[in-house]
Structures are given as C-alpha cells and as structure tokens.
RONUDO-977749 format. One record per atom (N, C-alpha, C): residue number from 1; atom name; x, y, z. Coordinates in steps of 0.1 Angstrom, whole numbers, plus 5000, padded with zeros to 4 digits. Example, Ala and Ser with C-alpha at 12.3 -4.5 7.8 and 13.67 -1.06 7.14 Angstrom:
// RONUDO-977749
<rec resi="1" name="N" east="5132" north="4943" up="5078"/>
<rec resi="1" name="CA" east="5123" north="4955" up="5078"/>
<rec resi="1" name="C" east="5132" north="4967" up="5078"/>
<rec resi="2" name="N" east="5128" north="4978" up="5071"/>
<rec resi="2" name="CA" east="5137" north="4989" up="5071"/>
<rec resi="2" name="C" east="5129" north="5000" up="5079"/>
This chain:
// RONUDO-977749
<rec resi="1" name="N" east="3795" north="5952" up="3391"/>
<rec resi="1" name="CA" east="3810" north="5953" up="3390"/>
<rec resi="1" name="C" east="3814" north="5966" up="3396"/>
<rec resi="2" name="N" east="3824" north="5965" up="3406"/>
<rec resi="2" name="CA" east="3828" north="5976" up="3412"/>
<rec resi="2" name="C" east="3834" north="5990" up="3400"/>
<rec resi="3" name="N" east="3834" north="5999" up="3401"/>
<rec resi="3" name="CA" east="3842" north="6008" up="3396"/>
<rec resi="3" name="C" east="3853" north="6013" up="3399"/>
<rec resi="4" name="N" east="3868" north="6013" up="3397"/>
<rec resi="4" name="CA" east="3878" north="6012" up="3402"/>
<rec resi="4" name="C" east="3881" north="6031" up="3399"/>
<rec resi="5" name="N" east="3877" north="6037" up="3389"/>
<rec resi="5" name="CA" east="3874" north="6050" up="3381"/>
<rec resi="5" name="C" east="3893" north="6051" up="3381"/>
<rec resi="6" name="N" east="3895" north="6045" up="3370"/>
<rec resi="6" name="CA" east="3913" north="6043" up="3371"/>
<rec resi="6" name="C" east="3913" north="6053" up="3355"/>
<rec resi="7" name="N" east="3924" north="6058" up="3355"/>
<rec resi="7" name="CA" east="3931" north="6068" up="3352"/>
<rec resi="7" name="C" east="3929" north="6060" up="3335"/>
<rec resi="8" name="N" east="3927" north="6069" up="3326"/>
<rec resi="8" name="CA" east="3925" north="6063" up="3310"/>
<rec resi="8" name="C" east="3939" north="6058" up="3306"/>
<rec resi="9" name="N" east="3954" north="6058" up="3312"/>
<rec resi="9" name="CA" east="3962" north="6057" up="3308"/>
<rec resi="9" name="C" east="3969" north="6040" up="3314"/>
<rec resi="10" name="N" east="3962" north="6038" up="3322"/>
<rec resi="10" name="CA" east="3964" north="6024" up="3335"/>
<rec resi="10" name="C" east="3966" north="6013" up="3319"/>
<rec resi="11" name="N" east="3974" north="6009" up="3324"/>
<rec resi="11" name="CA" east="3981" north="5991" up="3310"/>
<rec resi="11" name="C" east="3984" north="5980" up="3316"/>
<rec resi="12" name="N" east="3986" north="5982" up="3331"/>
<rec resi="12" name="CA" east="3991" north="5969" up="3337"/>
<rec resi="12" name="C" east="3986" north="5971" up="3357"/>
<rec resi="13" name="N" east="3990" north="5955" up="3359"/>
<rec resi="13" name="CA" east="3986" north="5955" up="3373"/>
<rec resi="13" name="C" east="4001" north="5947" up="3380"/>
<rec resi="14" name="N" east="4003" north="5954" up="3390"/>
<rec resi="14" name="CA" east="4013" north="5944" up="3400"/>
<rec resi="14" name="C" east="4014" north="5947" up="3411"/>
<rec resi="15" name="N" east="4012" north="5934" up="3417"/>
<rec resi="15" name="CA" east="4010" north="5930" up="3432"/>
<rec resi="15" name="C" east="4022" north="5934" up="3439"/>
<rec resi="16" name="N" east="4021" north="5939" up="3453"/>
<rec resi="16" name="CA" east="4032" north="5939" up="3459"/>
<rec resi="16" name="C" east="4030" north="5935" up="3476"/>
<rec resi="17" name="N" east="4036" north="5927" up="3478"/>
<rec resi="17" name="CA" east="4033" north="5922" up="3492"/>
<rec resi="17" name="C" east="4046" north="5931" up="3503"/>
<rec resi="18" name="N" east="4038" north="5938" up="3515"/>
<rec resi="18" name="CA" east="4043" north="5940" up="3527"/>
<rec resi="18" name="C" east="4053" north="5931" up="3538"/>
<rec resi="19" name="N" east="4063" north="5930" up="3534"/>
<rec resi="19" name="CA" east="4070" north="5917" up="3541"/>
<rec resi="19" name="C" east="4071" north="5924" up="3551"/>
<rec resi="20" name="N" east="4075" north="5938" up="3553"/>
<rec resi="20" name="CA" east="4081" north="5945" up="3569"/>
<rec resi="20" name="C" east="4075" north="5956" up="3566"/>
<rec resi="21" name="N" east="4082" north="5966" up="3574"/>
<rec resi="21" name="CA" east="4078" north="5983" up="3575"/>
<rec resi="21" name="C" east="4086" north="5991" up="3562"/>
<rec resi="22" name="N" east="4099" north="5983" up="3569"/>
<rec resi="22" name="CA" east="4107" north="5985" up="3553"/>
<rec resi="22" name="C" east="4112" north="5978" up="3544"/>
<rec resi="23" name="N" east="4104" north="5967" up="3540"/>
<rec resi="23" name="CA" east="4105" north="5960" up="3531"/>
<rec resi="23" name="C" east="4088" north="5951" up="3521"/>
<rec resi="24" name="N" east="4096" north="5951" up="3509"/>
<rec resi="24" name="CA" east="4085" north="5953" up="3501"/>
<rec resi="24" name="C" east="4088" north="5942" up="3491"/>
<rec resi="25" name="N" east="4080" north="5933" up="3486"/>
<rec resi="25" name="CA" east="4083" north="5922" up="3476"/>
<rec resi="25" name="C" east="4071" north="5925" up="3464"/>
<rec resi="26" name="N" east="4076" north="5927" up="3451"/>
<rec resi="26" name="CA" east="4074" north="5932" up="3438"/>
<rec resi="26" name="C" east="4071" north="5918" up="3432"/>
<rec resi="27" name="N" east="4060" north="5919" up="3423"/>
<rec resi="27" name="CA" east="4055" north="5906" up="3417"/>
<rec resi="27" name="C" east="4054" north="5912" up="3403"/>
<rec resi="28" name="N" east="4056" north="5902" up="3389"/>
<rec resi="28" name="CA" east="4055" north="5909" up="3374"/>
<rec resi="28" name="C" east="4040" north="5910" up="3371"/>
<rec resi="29" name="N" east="4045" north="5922" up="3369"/>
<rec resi="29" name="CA" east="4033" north="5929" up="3362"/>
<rec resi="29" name="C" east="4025" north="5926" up="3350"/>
<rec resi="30" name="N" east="4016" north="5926" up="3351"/>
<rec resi="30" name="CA" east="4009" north="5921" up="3338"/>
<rec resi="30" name="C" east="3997" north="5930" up="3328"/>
<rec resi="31" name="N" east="4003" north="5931" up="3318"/>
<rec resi="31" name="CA" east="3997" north="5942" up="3309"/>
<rec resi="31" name="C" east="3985" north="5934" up="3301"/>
<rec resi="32" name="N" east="3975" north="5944" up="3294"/>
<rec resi="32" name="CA" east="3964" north="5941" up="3288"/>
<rec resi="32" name="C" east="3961" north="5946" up="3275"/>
<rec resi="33" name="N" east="3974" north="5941" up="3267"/>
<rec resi="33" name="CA" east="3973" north="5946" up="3257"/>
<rec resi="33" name="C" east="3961" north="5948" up="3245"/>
<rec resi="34" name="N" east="3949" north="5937" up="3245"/>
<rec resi="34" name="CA" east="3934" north="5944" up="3233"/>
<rec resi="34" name="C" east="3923" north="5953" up="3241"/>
<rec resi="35" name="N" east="3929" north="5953" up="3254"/>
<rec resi="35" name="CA" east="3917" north="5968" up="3260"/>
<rec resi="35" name="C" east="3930" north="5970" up="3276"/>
<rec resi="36" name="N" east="3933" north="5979" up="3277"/>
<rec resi="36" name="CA" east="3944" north="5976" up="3287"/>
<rec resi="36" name="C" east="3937" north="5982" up="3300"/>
<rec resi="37" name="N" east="3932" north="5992" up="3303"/>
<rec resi="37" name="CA" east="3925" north="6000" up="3313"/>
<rec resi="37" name="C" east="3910" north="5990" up="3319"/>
<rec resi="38" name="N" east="3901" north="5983" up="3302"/>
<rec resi="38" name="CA" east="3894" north="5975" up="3308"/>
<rec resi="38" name="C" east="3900" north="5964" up="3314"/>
<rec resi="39" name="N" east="3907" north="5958" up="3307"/>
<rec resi="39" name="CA" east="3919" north="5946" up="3316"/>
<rec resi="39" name="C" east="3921" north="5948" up="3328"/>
<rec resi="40" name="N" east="3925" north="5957" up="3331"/>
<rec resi="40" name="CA" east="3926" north="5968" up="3345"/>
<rec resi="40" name="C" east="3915" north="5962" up="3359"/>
<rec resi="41" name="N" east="3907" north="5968" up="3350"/>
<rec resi="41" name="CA" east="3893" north="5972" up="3358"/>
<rec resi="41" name="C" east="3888" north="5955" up="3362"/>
<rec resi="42" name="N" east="3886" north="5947" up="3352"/>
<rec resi="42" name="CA" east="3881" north="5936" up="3354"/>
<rec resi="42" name="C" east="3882" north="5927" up="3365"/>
<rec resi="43" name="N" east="3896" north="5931" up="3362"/>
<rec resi="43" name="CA" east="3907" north="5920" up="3373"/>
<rec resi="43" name="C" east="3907" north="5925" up="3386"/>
<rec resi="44" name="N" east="3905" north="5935" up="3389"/>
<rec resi="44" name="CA" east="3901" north="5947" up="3403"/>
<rec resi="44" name="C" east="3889" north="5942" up="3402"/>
<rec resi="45" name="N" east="3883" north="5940" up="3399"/>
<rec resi="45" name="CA" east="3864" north="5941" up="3404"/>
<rec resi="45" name="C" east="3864" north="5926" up="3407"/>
<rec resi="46" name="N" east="3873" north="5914" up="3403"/>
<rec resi="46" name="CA" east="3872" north="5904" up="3406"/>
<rec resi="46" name="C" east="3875" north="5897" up="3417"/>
<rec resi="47" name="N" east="3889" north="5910" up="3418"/>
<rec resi="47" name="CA" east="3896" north="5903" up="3430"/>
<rec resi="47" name="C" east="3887" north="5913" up="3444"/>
<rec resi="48" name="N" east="3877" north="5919" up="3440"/>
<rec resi="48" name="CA" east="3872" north="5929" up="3453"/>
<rec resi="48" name="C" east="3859" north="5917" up="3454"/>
<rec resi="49" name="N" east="3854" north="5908" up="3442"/>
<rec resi="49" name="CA" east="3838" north="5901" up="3445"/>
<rec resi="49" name="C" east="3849" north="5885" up="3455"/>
<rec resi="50" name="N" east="3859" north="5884" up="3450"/>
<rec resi="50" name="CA" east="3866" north="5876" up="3458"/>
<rec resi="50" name="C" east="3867" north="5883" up="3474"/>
<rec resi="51" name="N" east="3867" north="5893" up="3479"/>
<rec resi="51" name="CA" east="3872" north="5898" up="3491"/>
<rec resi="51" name="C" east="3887" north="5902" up="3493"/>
<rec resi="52" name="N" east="3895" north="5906" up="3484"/>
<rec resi="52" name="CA" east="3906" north="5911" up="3478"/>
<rec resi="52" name="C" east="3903" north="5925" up="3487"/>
<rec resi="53" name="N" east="3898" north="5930" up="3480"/>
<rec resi="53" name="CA" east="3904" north="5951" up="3480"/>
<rec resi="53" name="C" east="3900" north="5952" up="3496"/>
<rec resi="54" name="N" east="3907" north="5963" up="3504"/>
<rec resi="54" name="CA" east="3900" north="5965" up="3513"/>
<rec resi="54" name="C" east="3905" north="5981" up="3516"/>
<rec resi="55" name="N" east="3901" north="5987" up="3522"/>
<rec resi="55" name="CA" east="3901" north="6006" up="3524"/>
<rec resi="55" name="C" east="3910" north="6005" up="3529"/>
<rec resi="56" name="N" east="3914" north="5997" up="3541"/>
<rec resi="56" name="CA" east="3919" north="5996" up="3554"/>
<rec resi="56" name="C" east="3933" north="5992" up="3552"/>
<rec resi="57" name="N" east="3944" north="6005" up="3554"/>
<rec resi="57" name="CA" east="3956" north="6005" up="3553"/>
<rec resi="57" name="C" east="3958" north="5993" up="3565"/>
<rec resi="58" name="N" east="3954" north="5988" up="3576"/>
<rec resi="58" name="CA" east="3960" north="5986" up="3589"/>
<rec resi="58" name="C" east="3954" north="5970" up="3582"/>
<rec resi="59" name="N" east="3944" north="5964" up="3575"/>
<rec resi="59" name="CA" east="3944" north="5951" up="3573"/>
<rec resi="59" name="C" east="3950" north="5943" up="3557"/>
<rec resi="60" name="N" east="3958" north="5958" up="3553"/>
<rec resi="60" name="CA" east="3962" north="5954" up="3537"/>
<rec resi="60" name="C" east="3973" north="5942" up="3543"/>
<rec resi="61" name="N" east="3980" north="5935" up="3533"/>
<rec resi="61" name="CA" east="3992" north="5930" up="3532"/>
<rec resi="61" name="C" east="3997" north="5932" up="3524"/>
<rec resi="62" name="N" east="3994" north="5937" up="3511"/>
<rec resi="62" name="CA" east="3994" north="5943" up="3500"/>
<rec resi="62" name="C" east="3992" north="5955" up="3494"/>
<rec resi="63" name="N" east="3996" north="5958" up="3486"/>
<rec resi="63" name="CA" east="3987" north="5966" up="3476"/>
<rec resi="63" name="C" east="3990" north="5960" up="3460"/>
<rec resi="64" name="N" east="3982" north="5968" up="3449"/>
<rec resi="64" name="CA" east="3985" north="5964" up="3438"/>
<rec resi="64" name="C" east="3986" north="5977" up="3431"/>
<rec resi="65" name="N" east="3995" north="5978" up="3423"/>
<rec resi="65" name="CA" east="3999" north="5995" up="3417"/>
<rec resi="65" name="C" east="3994" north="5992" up="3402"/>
<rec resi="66" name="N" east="3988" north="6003" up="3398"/>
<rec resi="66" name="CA" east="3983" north="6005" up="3385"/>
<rec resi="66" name="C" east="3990" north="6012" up="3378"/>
<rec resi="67" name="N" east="3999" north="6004" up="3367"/>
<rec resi="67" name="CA" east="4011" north="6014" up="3357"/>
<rec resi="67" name="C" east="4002" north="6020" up="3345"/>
<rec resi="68" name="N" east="4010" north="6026" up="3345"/>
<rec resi="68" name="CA" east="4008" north="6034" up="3327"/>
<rec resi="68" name="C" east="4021" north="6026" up="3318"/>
<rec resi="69" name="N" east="4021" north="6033" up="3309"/>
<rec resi="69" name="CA" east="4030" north="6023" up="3293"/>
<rec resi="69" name="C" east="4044" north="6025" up="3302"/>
<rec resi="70" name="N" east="4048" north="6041" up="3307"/>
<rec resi="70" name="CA" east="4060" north="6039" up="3314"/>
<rec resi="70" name="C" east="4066" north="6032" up="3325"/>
<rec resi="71" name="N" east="4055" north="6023" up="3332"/>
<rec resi="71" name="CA" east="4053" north="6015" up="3342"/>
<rec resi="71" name="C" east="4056" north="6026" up="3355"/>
<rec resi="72" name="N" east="4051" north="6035" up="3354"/>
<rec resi="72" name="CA" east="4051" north="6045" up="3361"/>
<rec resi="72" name="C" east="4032" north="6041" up="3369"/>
<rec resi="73" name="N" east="4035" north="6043" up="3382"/>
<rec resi="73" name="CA" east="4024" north="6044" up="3395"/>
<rec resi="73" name="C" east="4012" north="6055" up="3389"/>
<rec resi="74" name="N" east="4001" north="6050" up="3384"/>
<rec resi="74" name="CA" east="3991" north="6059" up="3385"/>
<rec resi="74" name="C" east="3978" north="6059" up="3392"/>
<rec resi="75" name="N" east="3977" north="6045" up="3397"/>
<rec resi="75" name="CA" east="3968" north="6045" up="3409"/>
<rec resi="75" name="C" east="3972" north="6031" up="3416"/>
<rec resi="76" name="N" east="3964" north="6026" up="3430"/>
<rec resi="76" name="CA" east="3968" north="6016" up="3437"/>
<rec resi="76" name="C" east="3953" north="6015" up="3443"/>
<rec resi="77" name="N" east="3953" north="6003" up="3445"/>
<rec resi="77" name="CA" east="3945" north="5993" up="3458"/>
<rec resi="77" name="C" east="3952" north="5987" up="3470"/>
<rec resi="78" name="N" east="3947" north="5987" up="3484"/>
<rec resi="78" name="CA" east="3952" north="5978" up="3492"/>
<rec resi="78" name="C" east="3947" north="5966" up="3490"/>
<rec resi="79" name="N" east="3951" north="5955" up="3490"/>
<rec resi="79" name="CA" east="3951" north="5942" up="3490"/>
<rec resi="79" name="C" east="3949" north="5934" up="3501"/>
<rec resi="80" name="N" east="3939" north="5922" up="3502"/>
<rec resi="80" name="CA" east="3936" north="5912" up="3517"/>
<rec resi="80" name="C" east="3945" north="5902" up="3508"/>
<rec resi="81" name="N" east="3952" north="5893" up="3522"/>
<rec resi="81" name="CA" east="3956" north="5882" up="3522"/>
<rec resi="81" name="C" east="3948" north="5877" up="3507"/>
<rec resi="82" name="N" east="3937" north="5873" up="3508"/>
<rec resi="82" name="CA" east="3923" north="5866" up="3495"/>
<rec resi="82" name="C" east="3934" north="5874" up="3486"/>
<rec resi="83" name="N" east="3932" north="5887" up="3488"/>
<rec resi="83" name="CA" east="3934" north="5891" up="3475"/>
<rec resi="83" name="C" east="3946" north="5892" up="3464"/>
<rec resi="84" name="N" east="3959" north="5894" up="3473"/>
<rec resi="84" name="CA" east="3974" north="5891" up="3470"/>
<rec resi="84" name="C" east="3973" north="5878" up="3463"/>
<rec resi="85" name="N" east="3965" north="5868" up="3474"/>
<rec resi="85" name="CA" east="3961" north="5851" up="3463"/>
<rec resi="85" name="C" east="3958" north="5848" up="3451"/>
<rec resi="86" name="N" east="3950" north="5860" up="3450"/>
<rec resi="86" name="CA" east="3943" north="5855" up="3436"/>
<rec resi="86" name="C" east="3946" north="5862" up="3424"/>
<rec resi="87" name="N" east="3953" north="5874" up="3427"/>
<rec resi="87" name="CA" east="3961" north="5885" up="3419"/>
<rec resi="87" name="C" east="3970" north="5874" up="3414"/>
<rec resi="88" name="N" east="3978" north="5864" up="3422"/>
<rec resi="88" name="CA" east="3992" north="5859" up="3424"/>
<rec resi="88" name="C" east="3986" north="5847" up="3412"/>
<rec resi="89" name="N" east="3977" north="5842" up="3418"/>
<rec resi="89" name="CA" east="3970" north="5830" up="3408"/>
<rec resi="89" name="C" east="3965" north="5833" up="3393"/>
<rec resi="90" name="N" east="3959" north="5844" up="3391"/>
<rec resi="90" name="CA" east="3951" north="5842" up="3382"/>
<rec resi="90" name="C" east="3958" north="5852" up="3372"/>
<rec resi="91" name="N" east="3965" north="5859" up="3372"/>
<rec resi="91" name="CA" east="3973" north="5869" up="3366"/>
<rec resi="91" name="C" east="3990" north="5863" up="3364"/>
<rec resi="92" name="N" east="3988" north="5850" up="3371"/>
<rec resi="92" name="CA" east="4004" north="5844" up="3368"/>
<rec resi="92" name="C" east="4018" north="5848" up="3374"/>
<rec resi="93" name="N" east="4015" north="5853" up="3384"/>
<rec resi="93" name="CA" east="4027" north="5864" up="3389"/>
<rec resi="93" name="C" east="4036" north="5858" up="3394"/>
<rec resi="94" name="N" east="4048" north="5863" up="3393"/>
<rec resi="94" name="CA" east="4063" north="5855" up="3397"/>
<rec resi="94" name="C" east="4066" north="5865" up="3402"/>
<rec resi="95" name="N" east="4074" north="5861" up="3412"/>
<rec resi="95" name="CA" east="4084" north="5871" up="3421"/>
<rec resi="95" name="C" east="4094" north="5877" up="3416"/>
<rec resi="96" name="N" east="4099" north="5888" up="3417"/>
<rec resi="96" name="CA" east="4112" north="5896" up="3409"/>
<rec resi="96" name="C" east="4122" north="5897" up="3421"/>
<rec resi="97" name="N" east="4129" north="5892" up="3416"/>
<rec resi="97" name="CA" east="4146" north="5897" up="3425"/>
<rec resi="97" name="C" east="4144" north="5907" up="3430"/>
<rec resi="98" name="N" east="4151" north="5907" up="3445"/>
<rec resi="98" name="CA" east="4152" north="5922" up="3450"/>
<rec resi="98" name="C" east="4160" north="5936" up="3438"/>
<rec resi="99" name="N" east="4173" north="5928" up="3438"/>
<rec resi="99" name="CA" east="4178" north="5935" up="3429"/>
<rec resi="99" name="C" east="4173" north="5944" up="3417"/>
<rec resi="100" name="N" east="4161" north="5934" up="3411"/>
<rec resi="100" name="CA" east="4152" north="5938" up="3398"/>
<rec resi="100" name="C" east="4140" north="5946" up="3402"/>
<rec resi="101" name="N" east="4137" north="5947" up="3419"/>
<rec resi="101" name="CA" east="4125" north="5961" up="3422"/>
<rec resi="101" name="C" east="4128" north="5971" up="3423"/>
<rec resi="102" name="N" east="4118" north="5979" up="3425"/>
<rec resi="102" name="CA" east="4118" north="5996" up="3428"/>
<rec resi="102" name="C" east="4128" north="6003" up="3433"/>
C-alpha cells in the first residue's frame, strides 16, 4: 500500500475535475469519521493500485484535495481520468453547484 504520508489532521477527500484553465468542478466530500486520516490513506492507495494518482501535472484531469475538520486544503493528489472514476464511484460523490464551490 502506497504511502500518501498525509498530514495527522486530513478527515475528508474531494475530487475536483479540470473542466478549463479557469474552470473547476467540485465533487462532495467525504469524511471518515472511526479513523479519518486512515480513511484518507486507504482510499488514495486504492485509487493509485487502480492507476488513479499520477505526478504529472500535464496528464491530471483532476486532483483530489485533502481537508482537515475546517475543510480547509491540507494536502492534494493529481488524478487520471481511472482515477476521478473511481473516487466518483466508490466514495459516492455528487456534483456541487457552481454557486455552492470554492
């Protein structure tokens, strides 16, 4: 299992898909409330044995941001096409109104 080495305070995960240069689509976040950081970690190491995570700013379409309790950014992955998929599937994610993002 990959090591993501994510910050002791990480509670949730949300996907965010690259629509443009300046535009960005926000997915709900999902917290792990009986171990929250390992919750974290799990779900990152799954979606990277899937072919999810990649280094490469230039082939992300994504990333996924790692909140703390304040849903404040305390770390991120870039995201492959696979991986925005499976974040989106297996974590249940629904799209948020533009109005209701960042």
């Amino acid at each position: 299992m990959r090591n993501f080495n994510l910050p002791d305070d990480a509670v949730a995960l949300q996907p965010v898909r690259f629509i443009s240069d300046d535009e960005l689509r926000y997915y709900t976040a999902t917290t792990f409330p009986n171990n929250p950081r390992g919750g974290c970690q799990v779900y990152l190491s799954r979606c990277a044995i899937a072919g999810g995570i990649t280094e490469s700013q230039e082939e992300a379409v994504g990333i996924c941001d790692v909140l703390n309790s304040d849903s404040e950014i305390v770390a991120d992955v870039y995201l492959t096409k696979k991986g925005l998929a499976f974040l989106y599937e297996k974590l249940n994610c629904r799209v948020i109104p533009e109005q209701e993002g960042r």
